[in-house]
C-alpha positions in Angstrom: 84.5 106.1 70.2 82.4 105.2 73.4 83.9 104.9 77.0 83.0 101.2 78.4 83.9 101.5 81.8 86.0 103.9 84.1 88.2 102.4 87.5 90.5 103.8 89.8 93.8 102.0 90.4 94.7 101.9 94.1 98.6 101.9 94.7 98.9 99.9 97.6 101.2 96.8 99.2 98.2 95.5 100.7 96.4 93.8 98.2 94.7 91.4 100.4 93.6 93.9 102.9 92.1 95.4 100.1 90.2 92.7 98.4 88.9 91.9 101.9 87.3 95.1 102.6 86.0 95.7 99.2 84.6 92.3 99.4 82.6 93.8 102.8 81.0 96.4 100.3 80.2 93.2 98.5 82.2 93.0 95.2 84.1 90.1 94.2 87.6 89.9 92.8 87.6 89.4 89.2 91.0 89.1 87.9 94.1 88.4 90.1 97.5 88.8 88.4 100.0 89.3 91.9 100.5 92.4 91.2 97.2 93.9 90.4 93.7 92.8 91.6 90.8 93.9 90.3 87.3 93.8 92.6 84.2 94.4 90.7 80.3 94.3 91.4 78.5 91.2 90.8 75.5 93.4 90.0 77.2 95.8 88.0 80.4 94.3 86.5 81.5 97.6 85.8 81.6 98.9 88.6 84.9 98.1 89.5 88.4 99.2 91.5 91.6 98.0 91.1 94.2 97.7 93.6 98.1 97.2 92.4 101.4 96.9 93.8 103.0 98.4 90.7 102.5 97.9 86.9 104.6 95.4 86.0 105.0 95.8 82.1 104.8 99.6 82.3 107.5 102.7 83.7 104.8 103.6 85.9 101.4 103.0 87.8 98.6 104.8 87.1 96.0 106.2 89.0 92.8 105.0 86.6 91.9 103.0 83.9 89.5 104.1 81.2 88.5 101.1 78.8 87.3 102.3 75.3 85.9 100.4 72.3 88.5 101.5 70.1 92.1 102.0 71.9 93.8 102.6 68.3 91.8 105.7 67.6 92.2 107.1 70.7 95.7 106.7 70.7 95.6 108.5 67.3 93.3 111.2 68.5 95.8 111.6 71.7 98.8 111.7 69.7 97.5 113.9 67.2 96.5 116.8 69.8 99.8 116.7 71.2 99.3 114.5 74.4 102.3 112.9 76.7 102.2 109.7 75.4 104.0 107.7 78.8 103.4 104.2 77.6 103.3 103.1 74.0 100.3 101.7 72.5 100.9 97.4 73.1 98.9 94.2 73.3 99.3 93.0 76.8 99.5 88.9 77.7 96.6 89.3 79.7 94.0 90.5 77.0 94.3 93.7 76.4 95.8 96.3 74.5 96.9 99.6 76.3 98.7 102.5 76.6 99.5 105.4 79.4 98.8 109.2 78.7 98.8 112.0 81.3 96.2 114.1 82.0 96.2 118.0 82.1 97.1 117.5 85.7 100.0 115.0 85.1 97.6 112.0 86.3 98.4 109.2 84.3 95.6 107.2 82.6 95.9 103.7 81.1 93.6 103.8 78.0 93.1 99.9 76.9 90.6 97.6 75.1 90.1 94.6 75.8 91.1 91.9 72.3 
């Protein structure tokens, strides 16, 4: 399993505020669903930071996203050491296939790949 990219996911009302003043430190948005925007680096595309109202298809928002290459075996890795699963493993209509566990410090982490 190899980790692709890591971003934080801002919680904030202010979306546009947002992707103005990221845009000052010179990324660009990349994806724009209403309630969640993600900026990125046109150098680096994966260098990125999300900034979201709240998640929209899950019970709660969480505070980073960790894309993998191989979301299934994680979630089976996860499950198997006894993890809080908080969102089930599910294909998404925007690409990707996700699910929400919580760190040892009750963050919660949205572990996807994209299809």
């Amino acid at each position: 399993m190899a980790v692709r990219r890591v971003m934080p996911v801002l919680q904030s009302d202010a979306t546009e505020e947002n992707s103005a003043f990221y845009a000052i430190l010179g990324m660009e948005e990349v994806m724009n669903l209403g309630w969640i925007t993600t900026l990125a680096s046109p150098s680096t595309p994966a260098a990125q930071v999300s900034v979201m109202t709240a998640d929209r298809t899950a019970p709660v928002t969480p505070h980073m996203s960790v894309e993998v290459d191989d979301v299934d075996a994680v979630h089976a890795l996860l499950r198997e050491r006894g993890a809080e699963i908080v969102h089930p493993l599910q294909d998404e209509e925007w690409g990707v296939r996700r699910f929400f566990v919580r760190d040892p410090d009750g963050r919660v982490i949205n572990v996807l790949s994209h299809r």
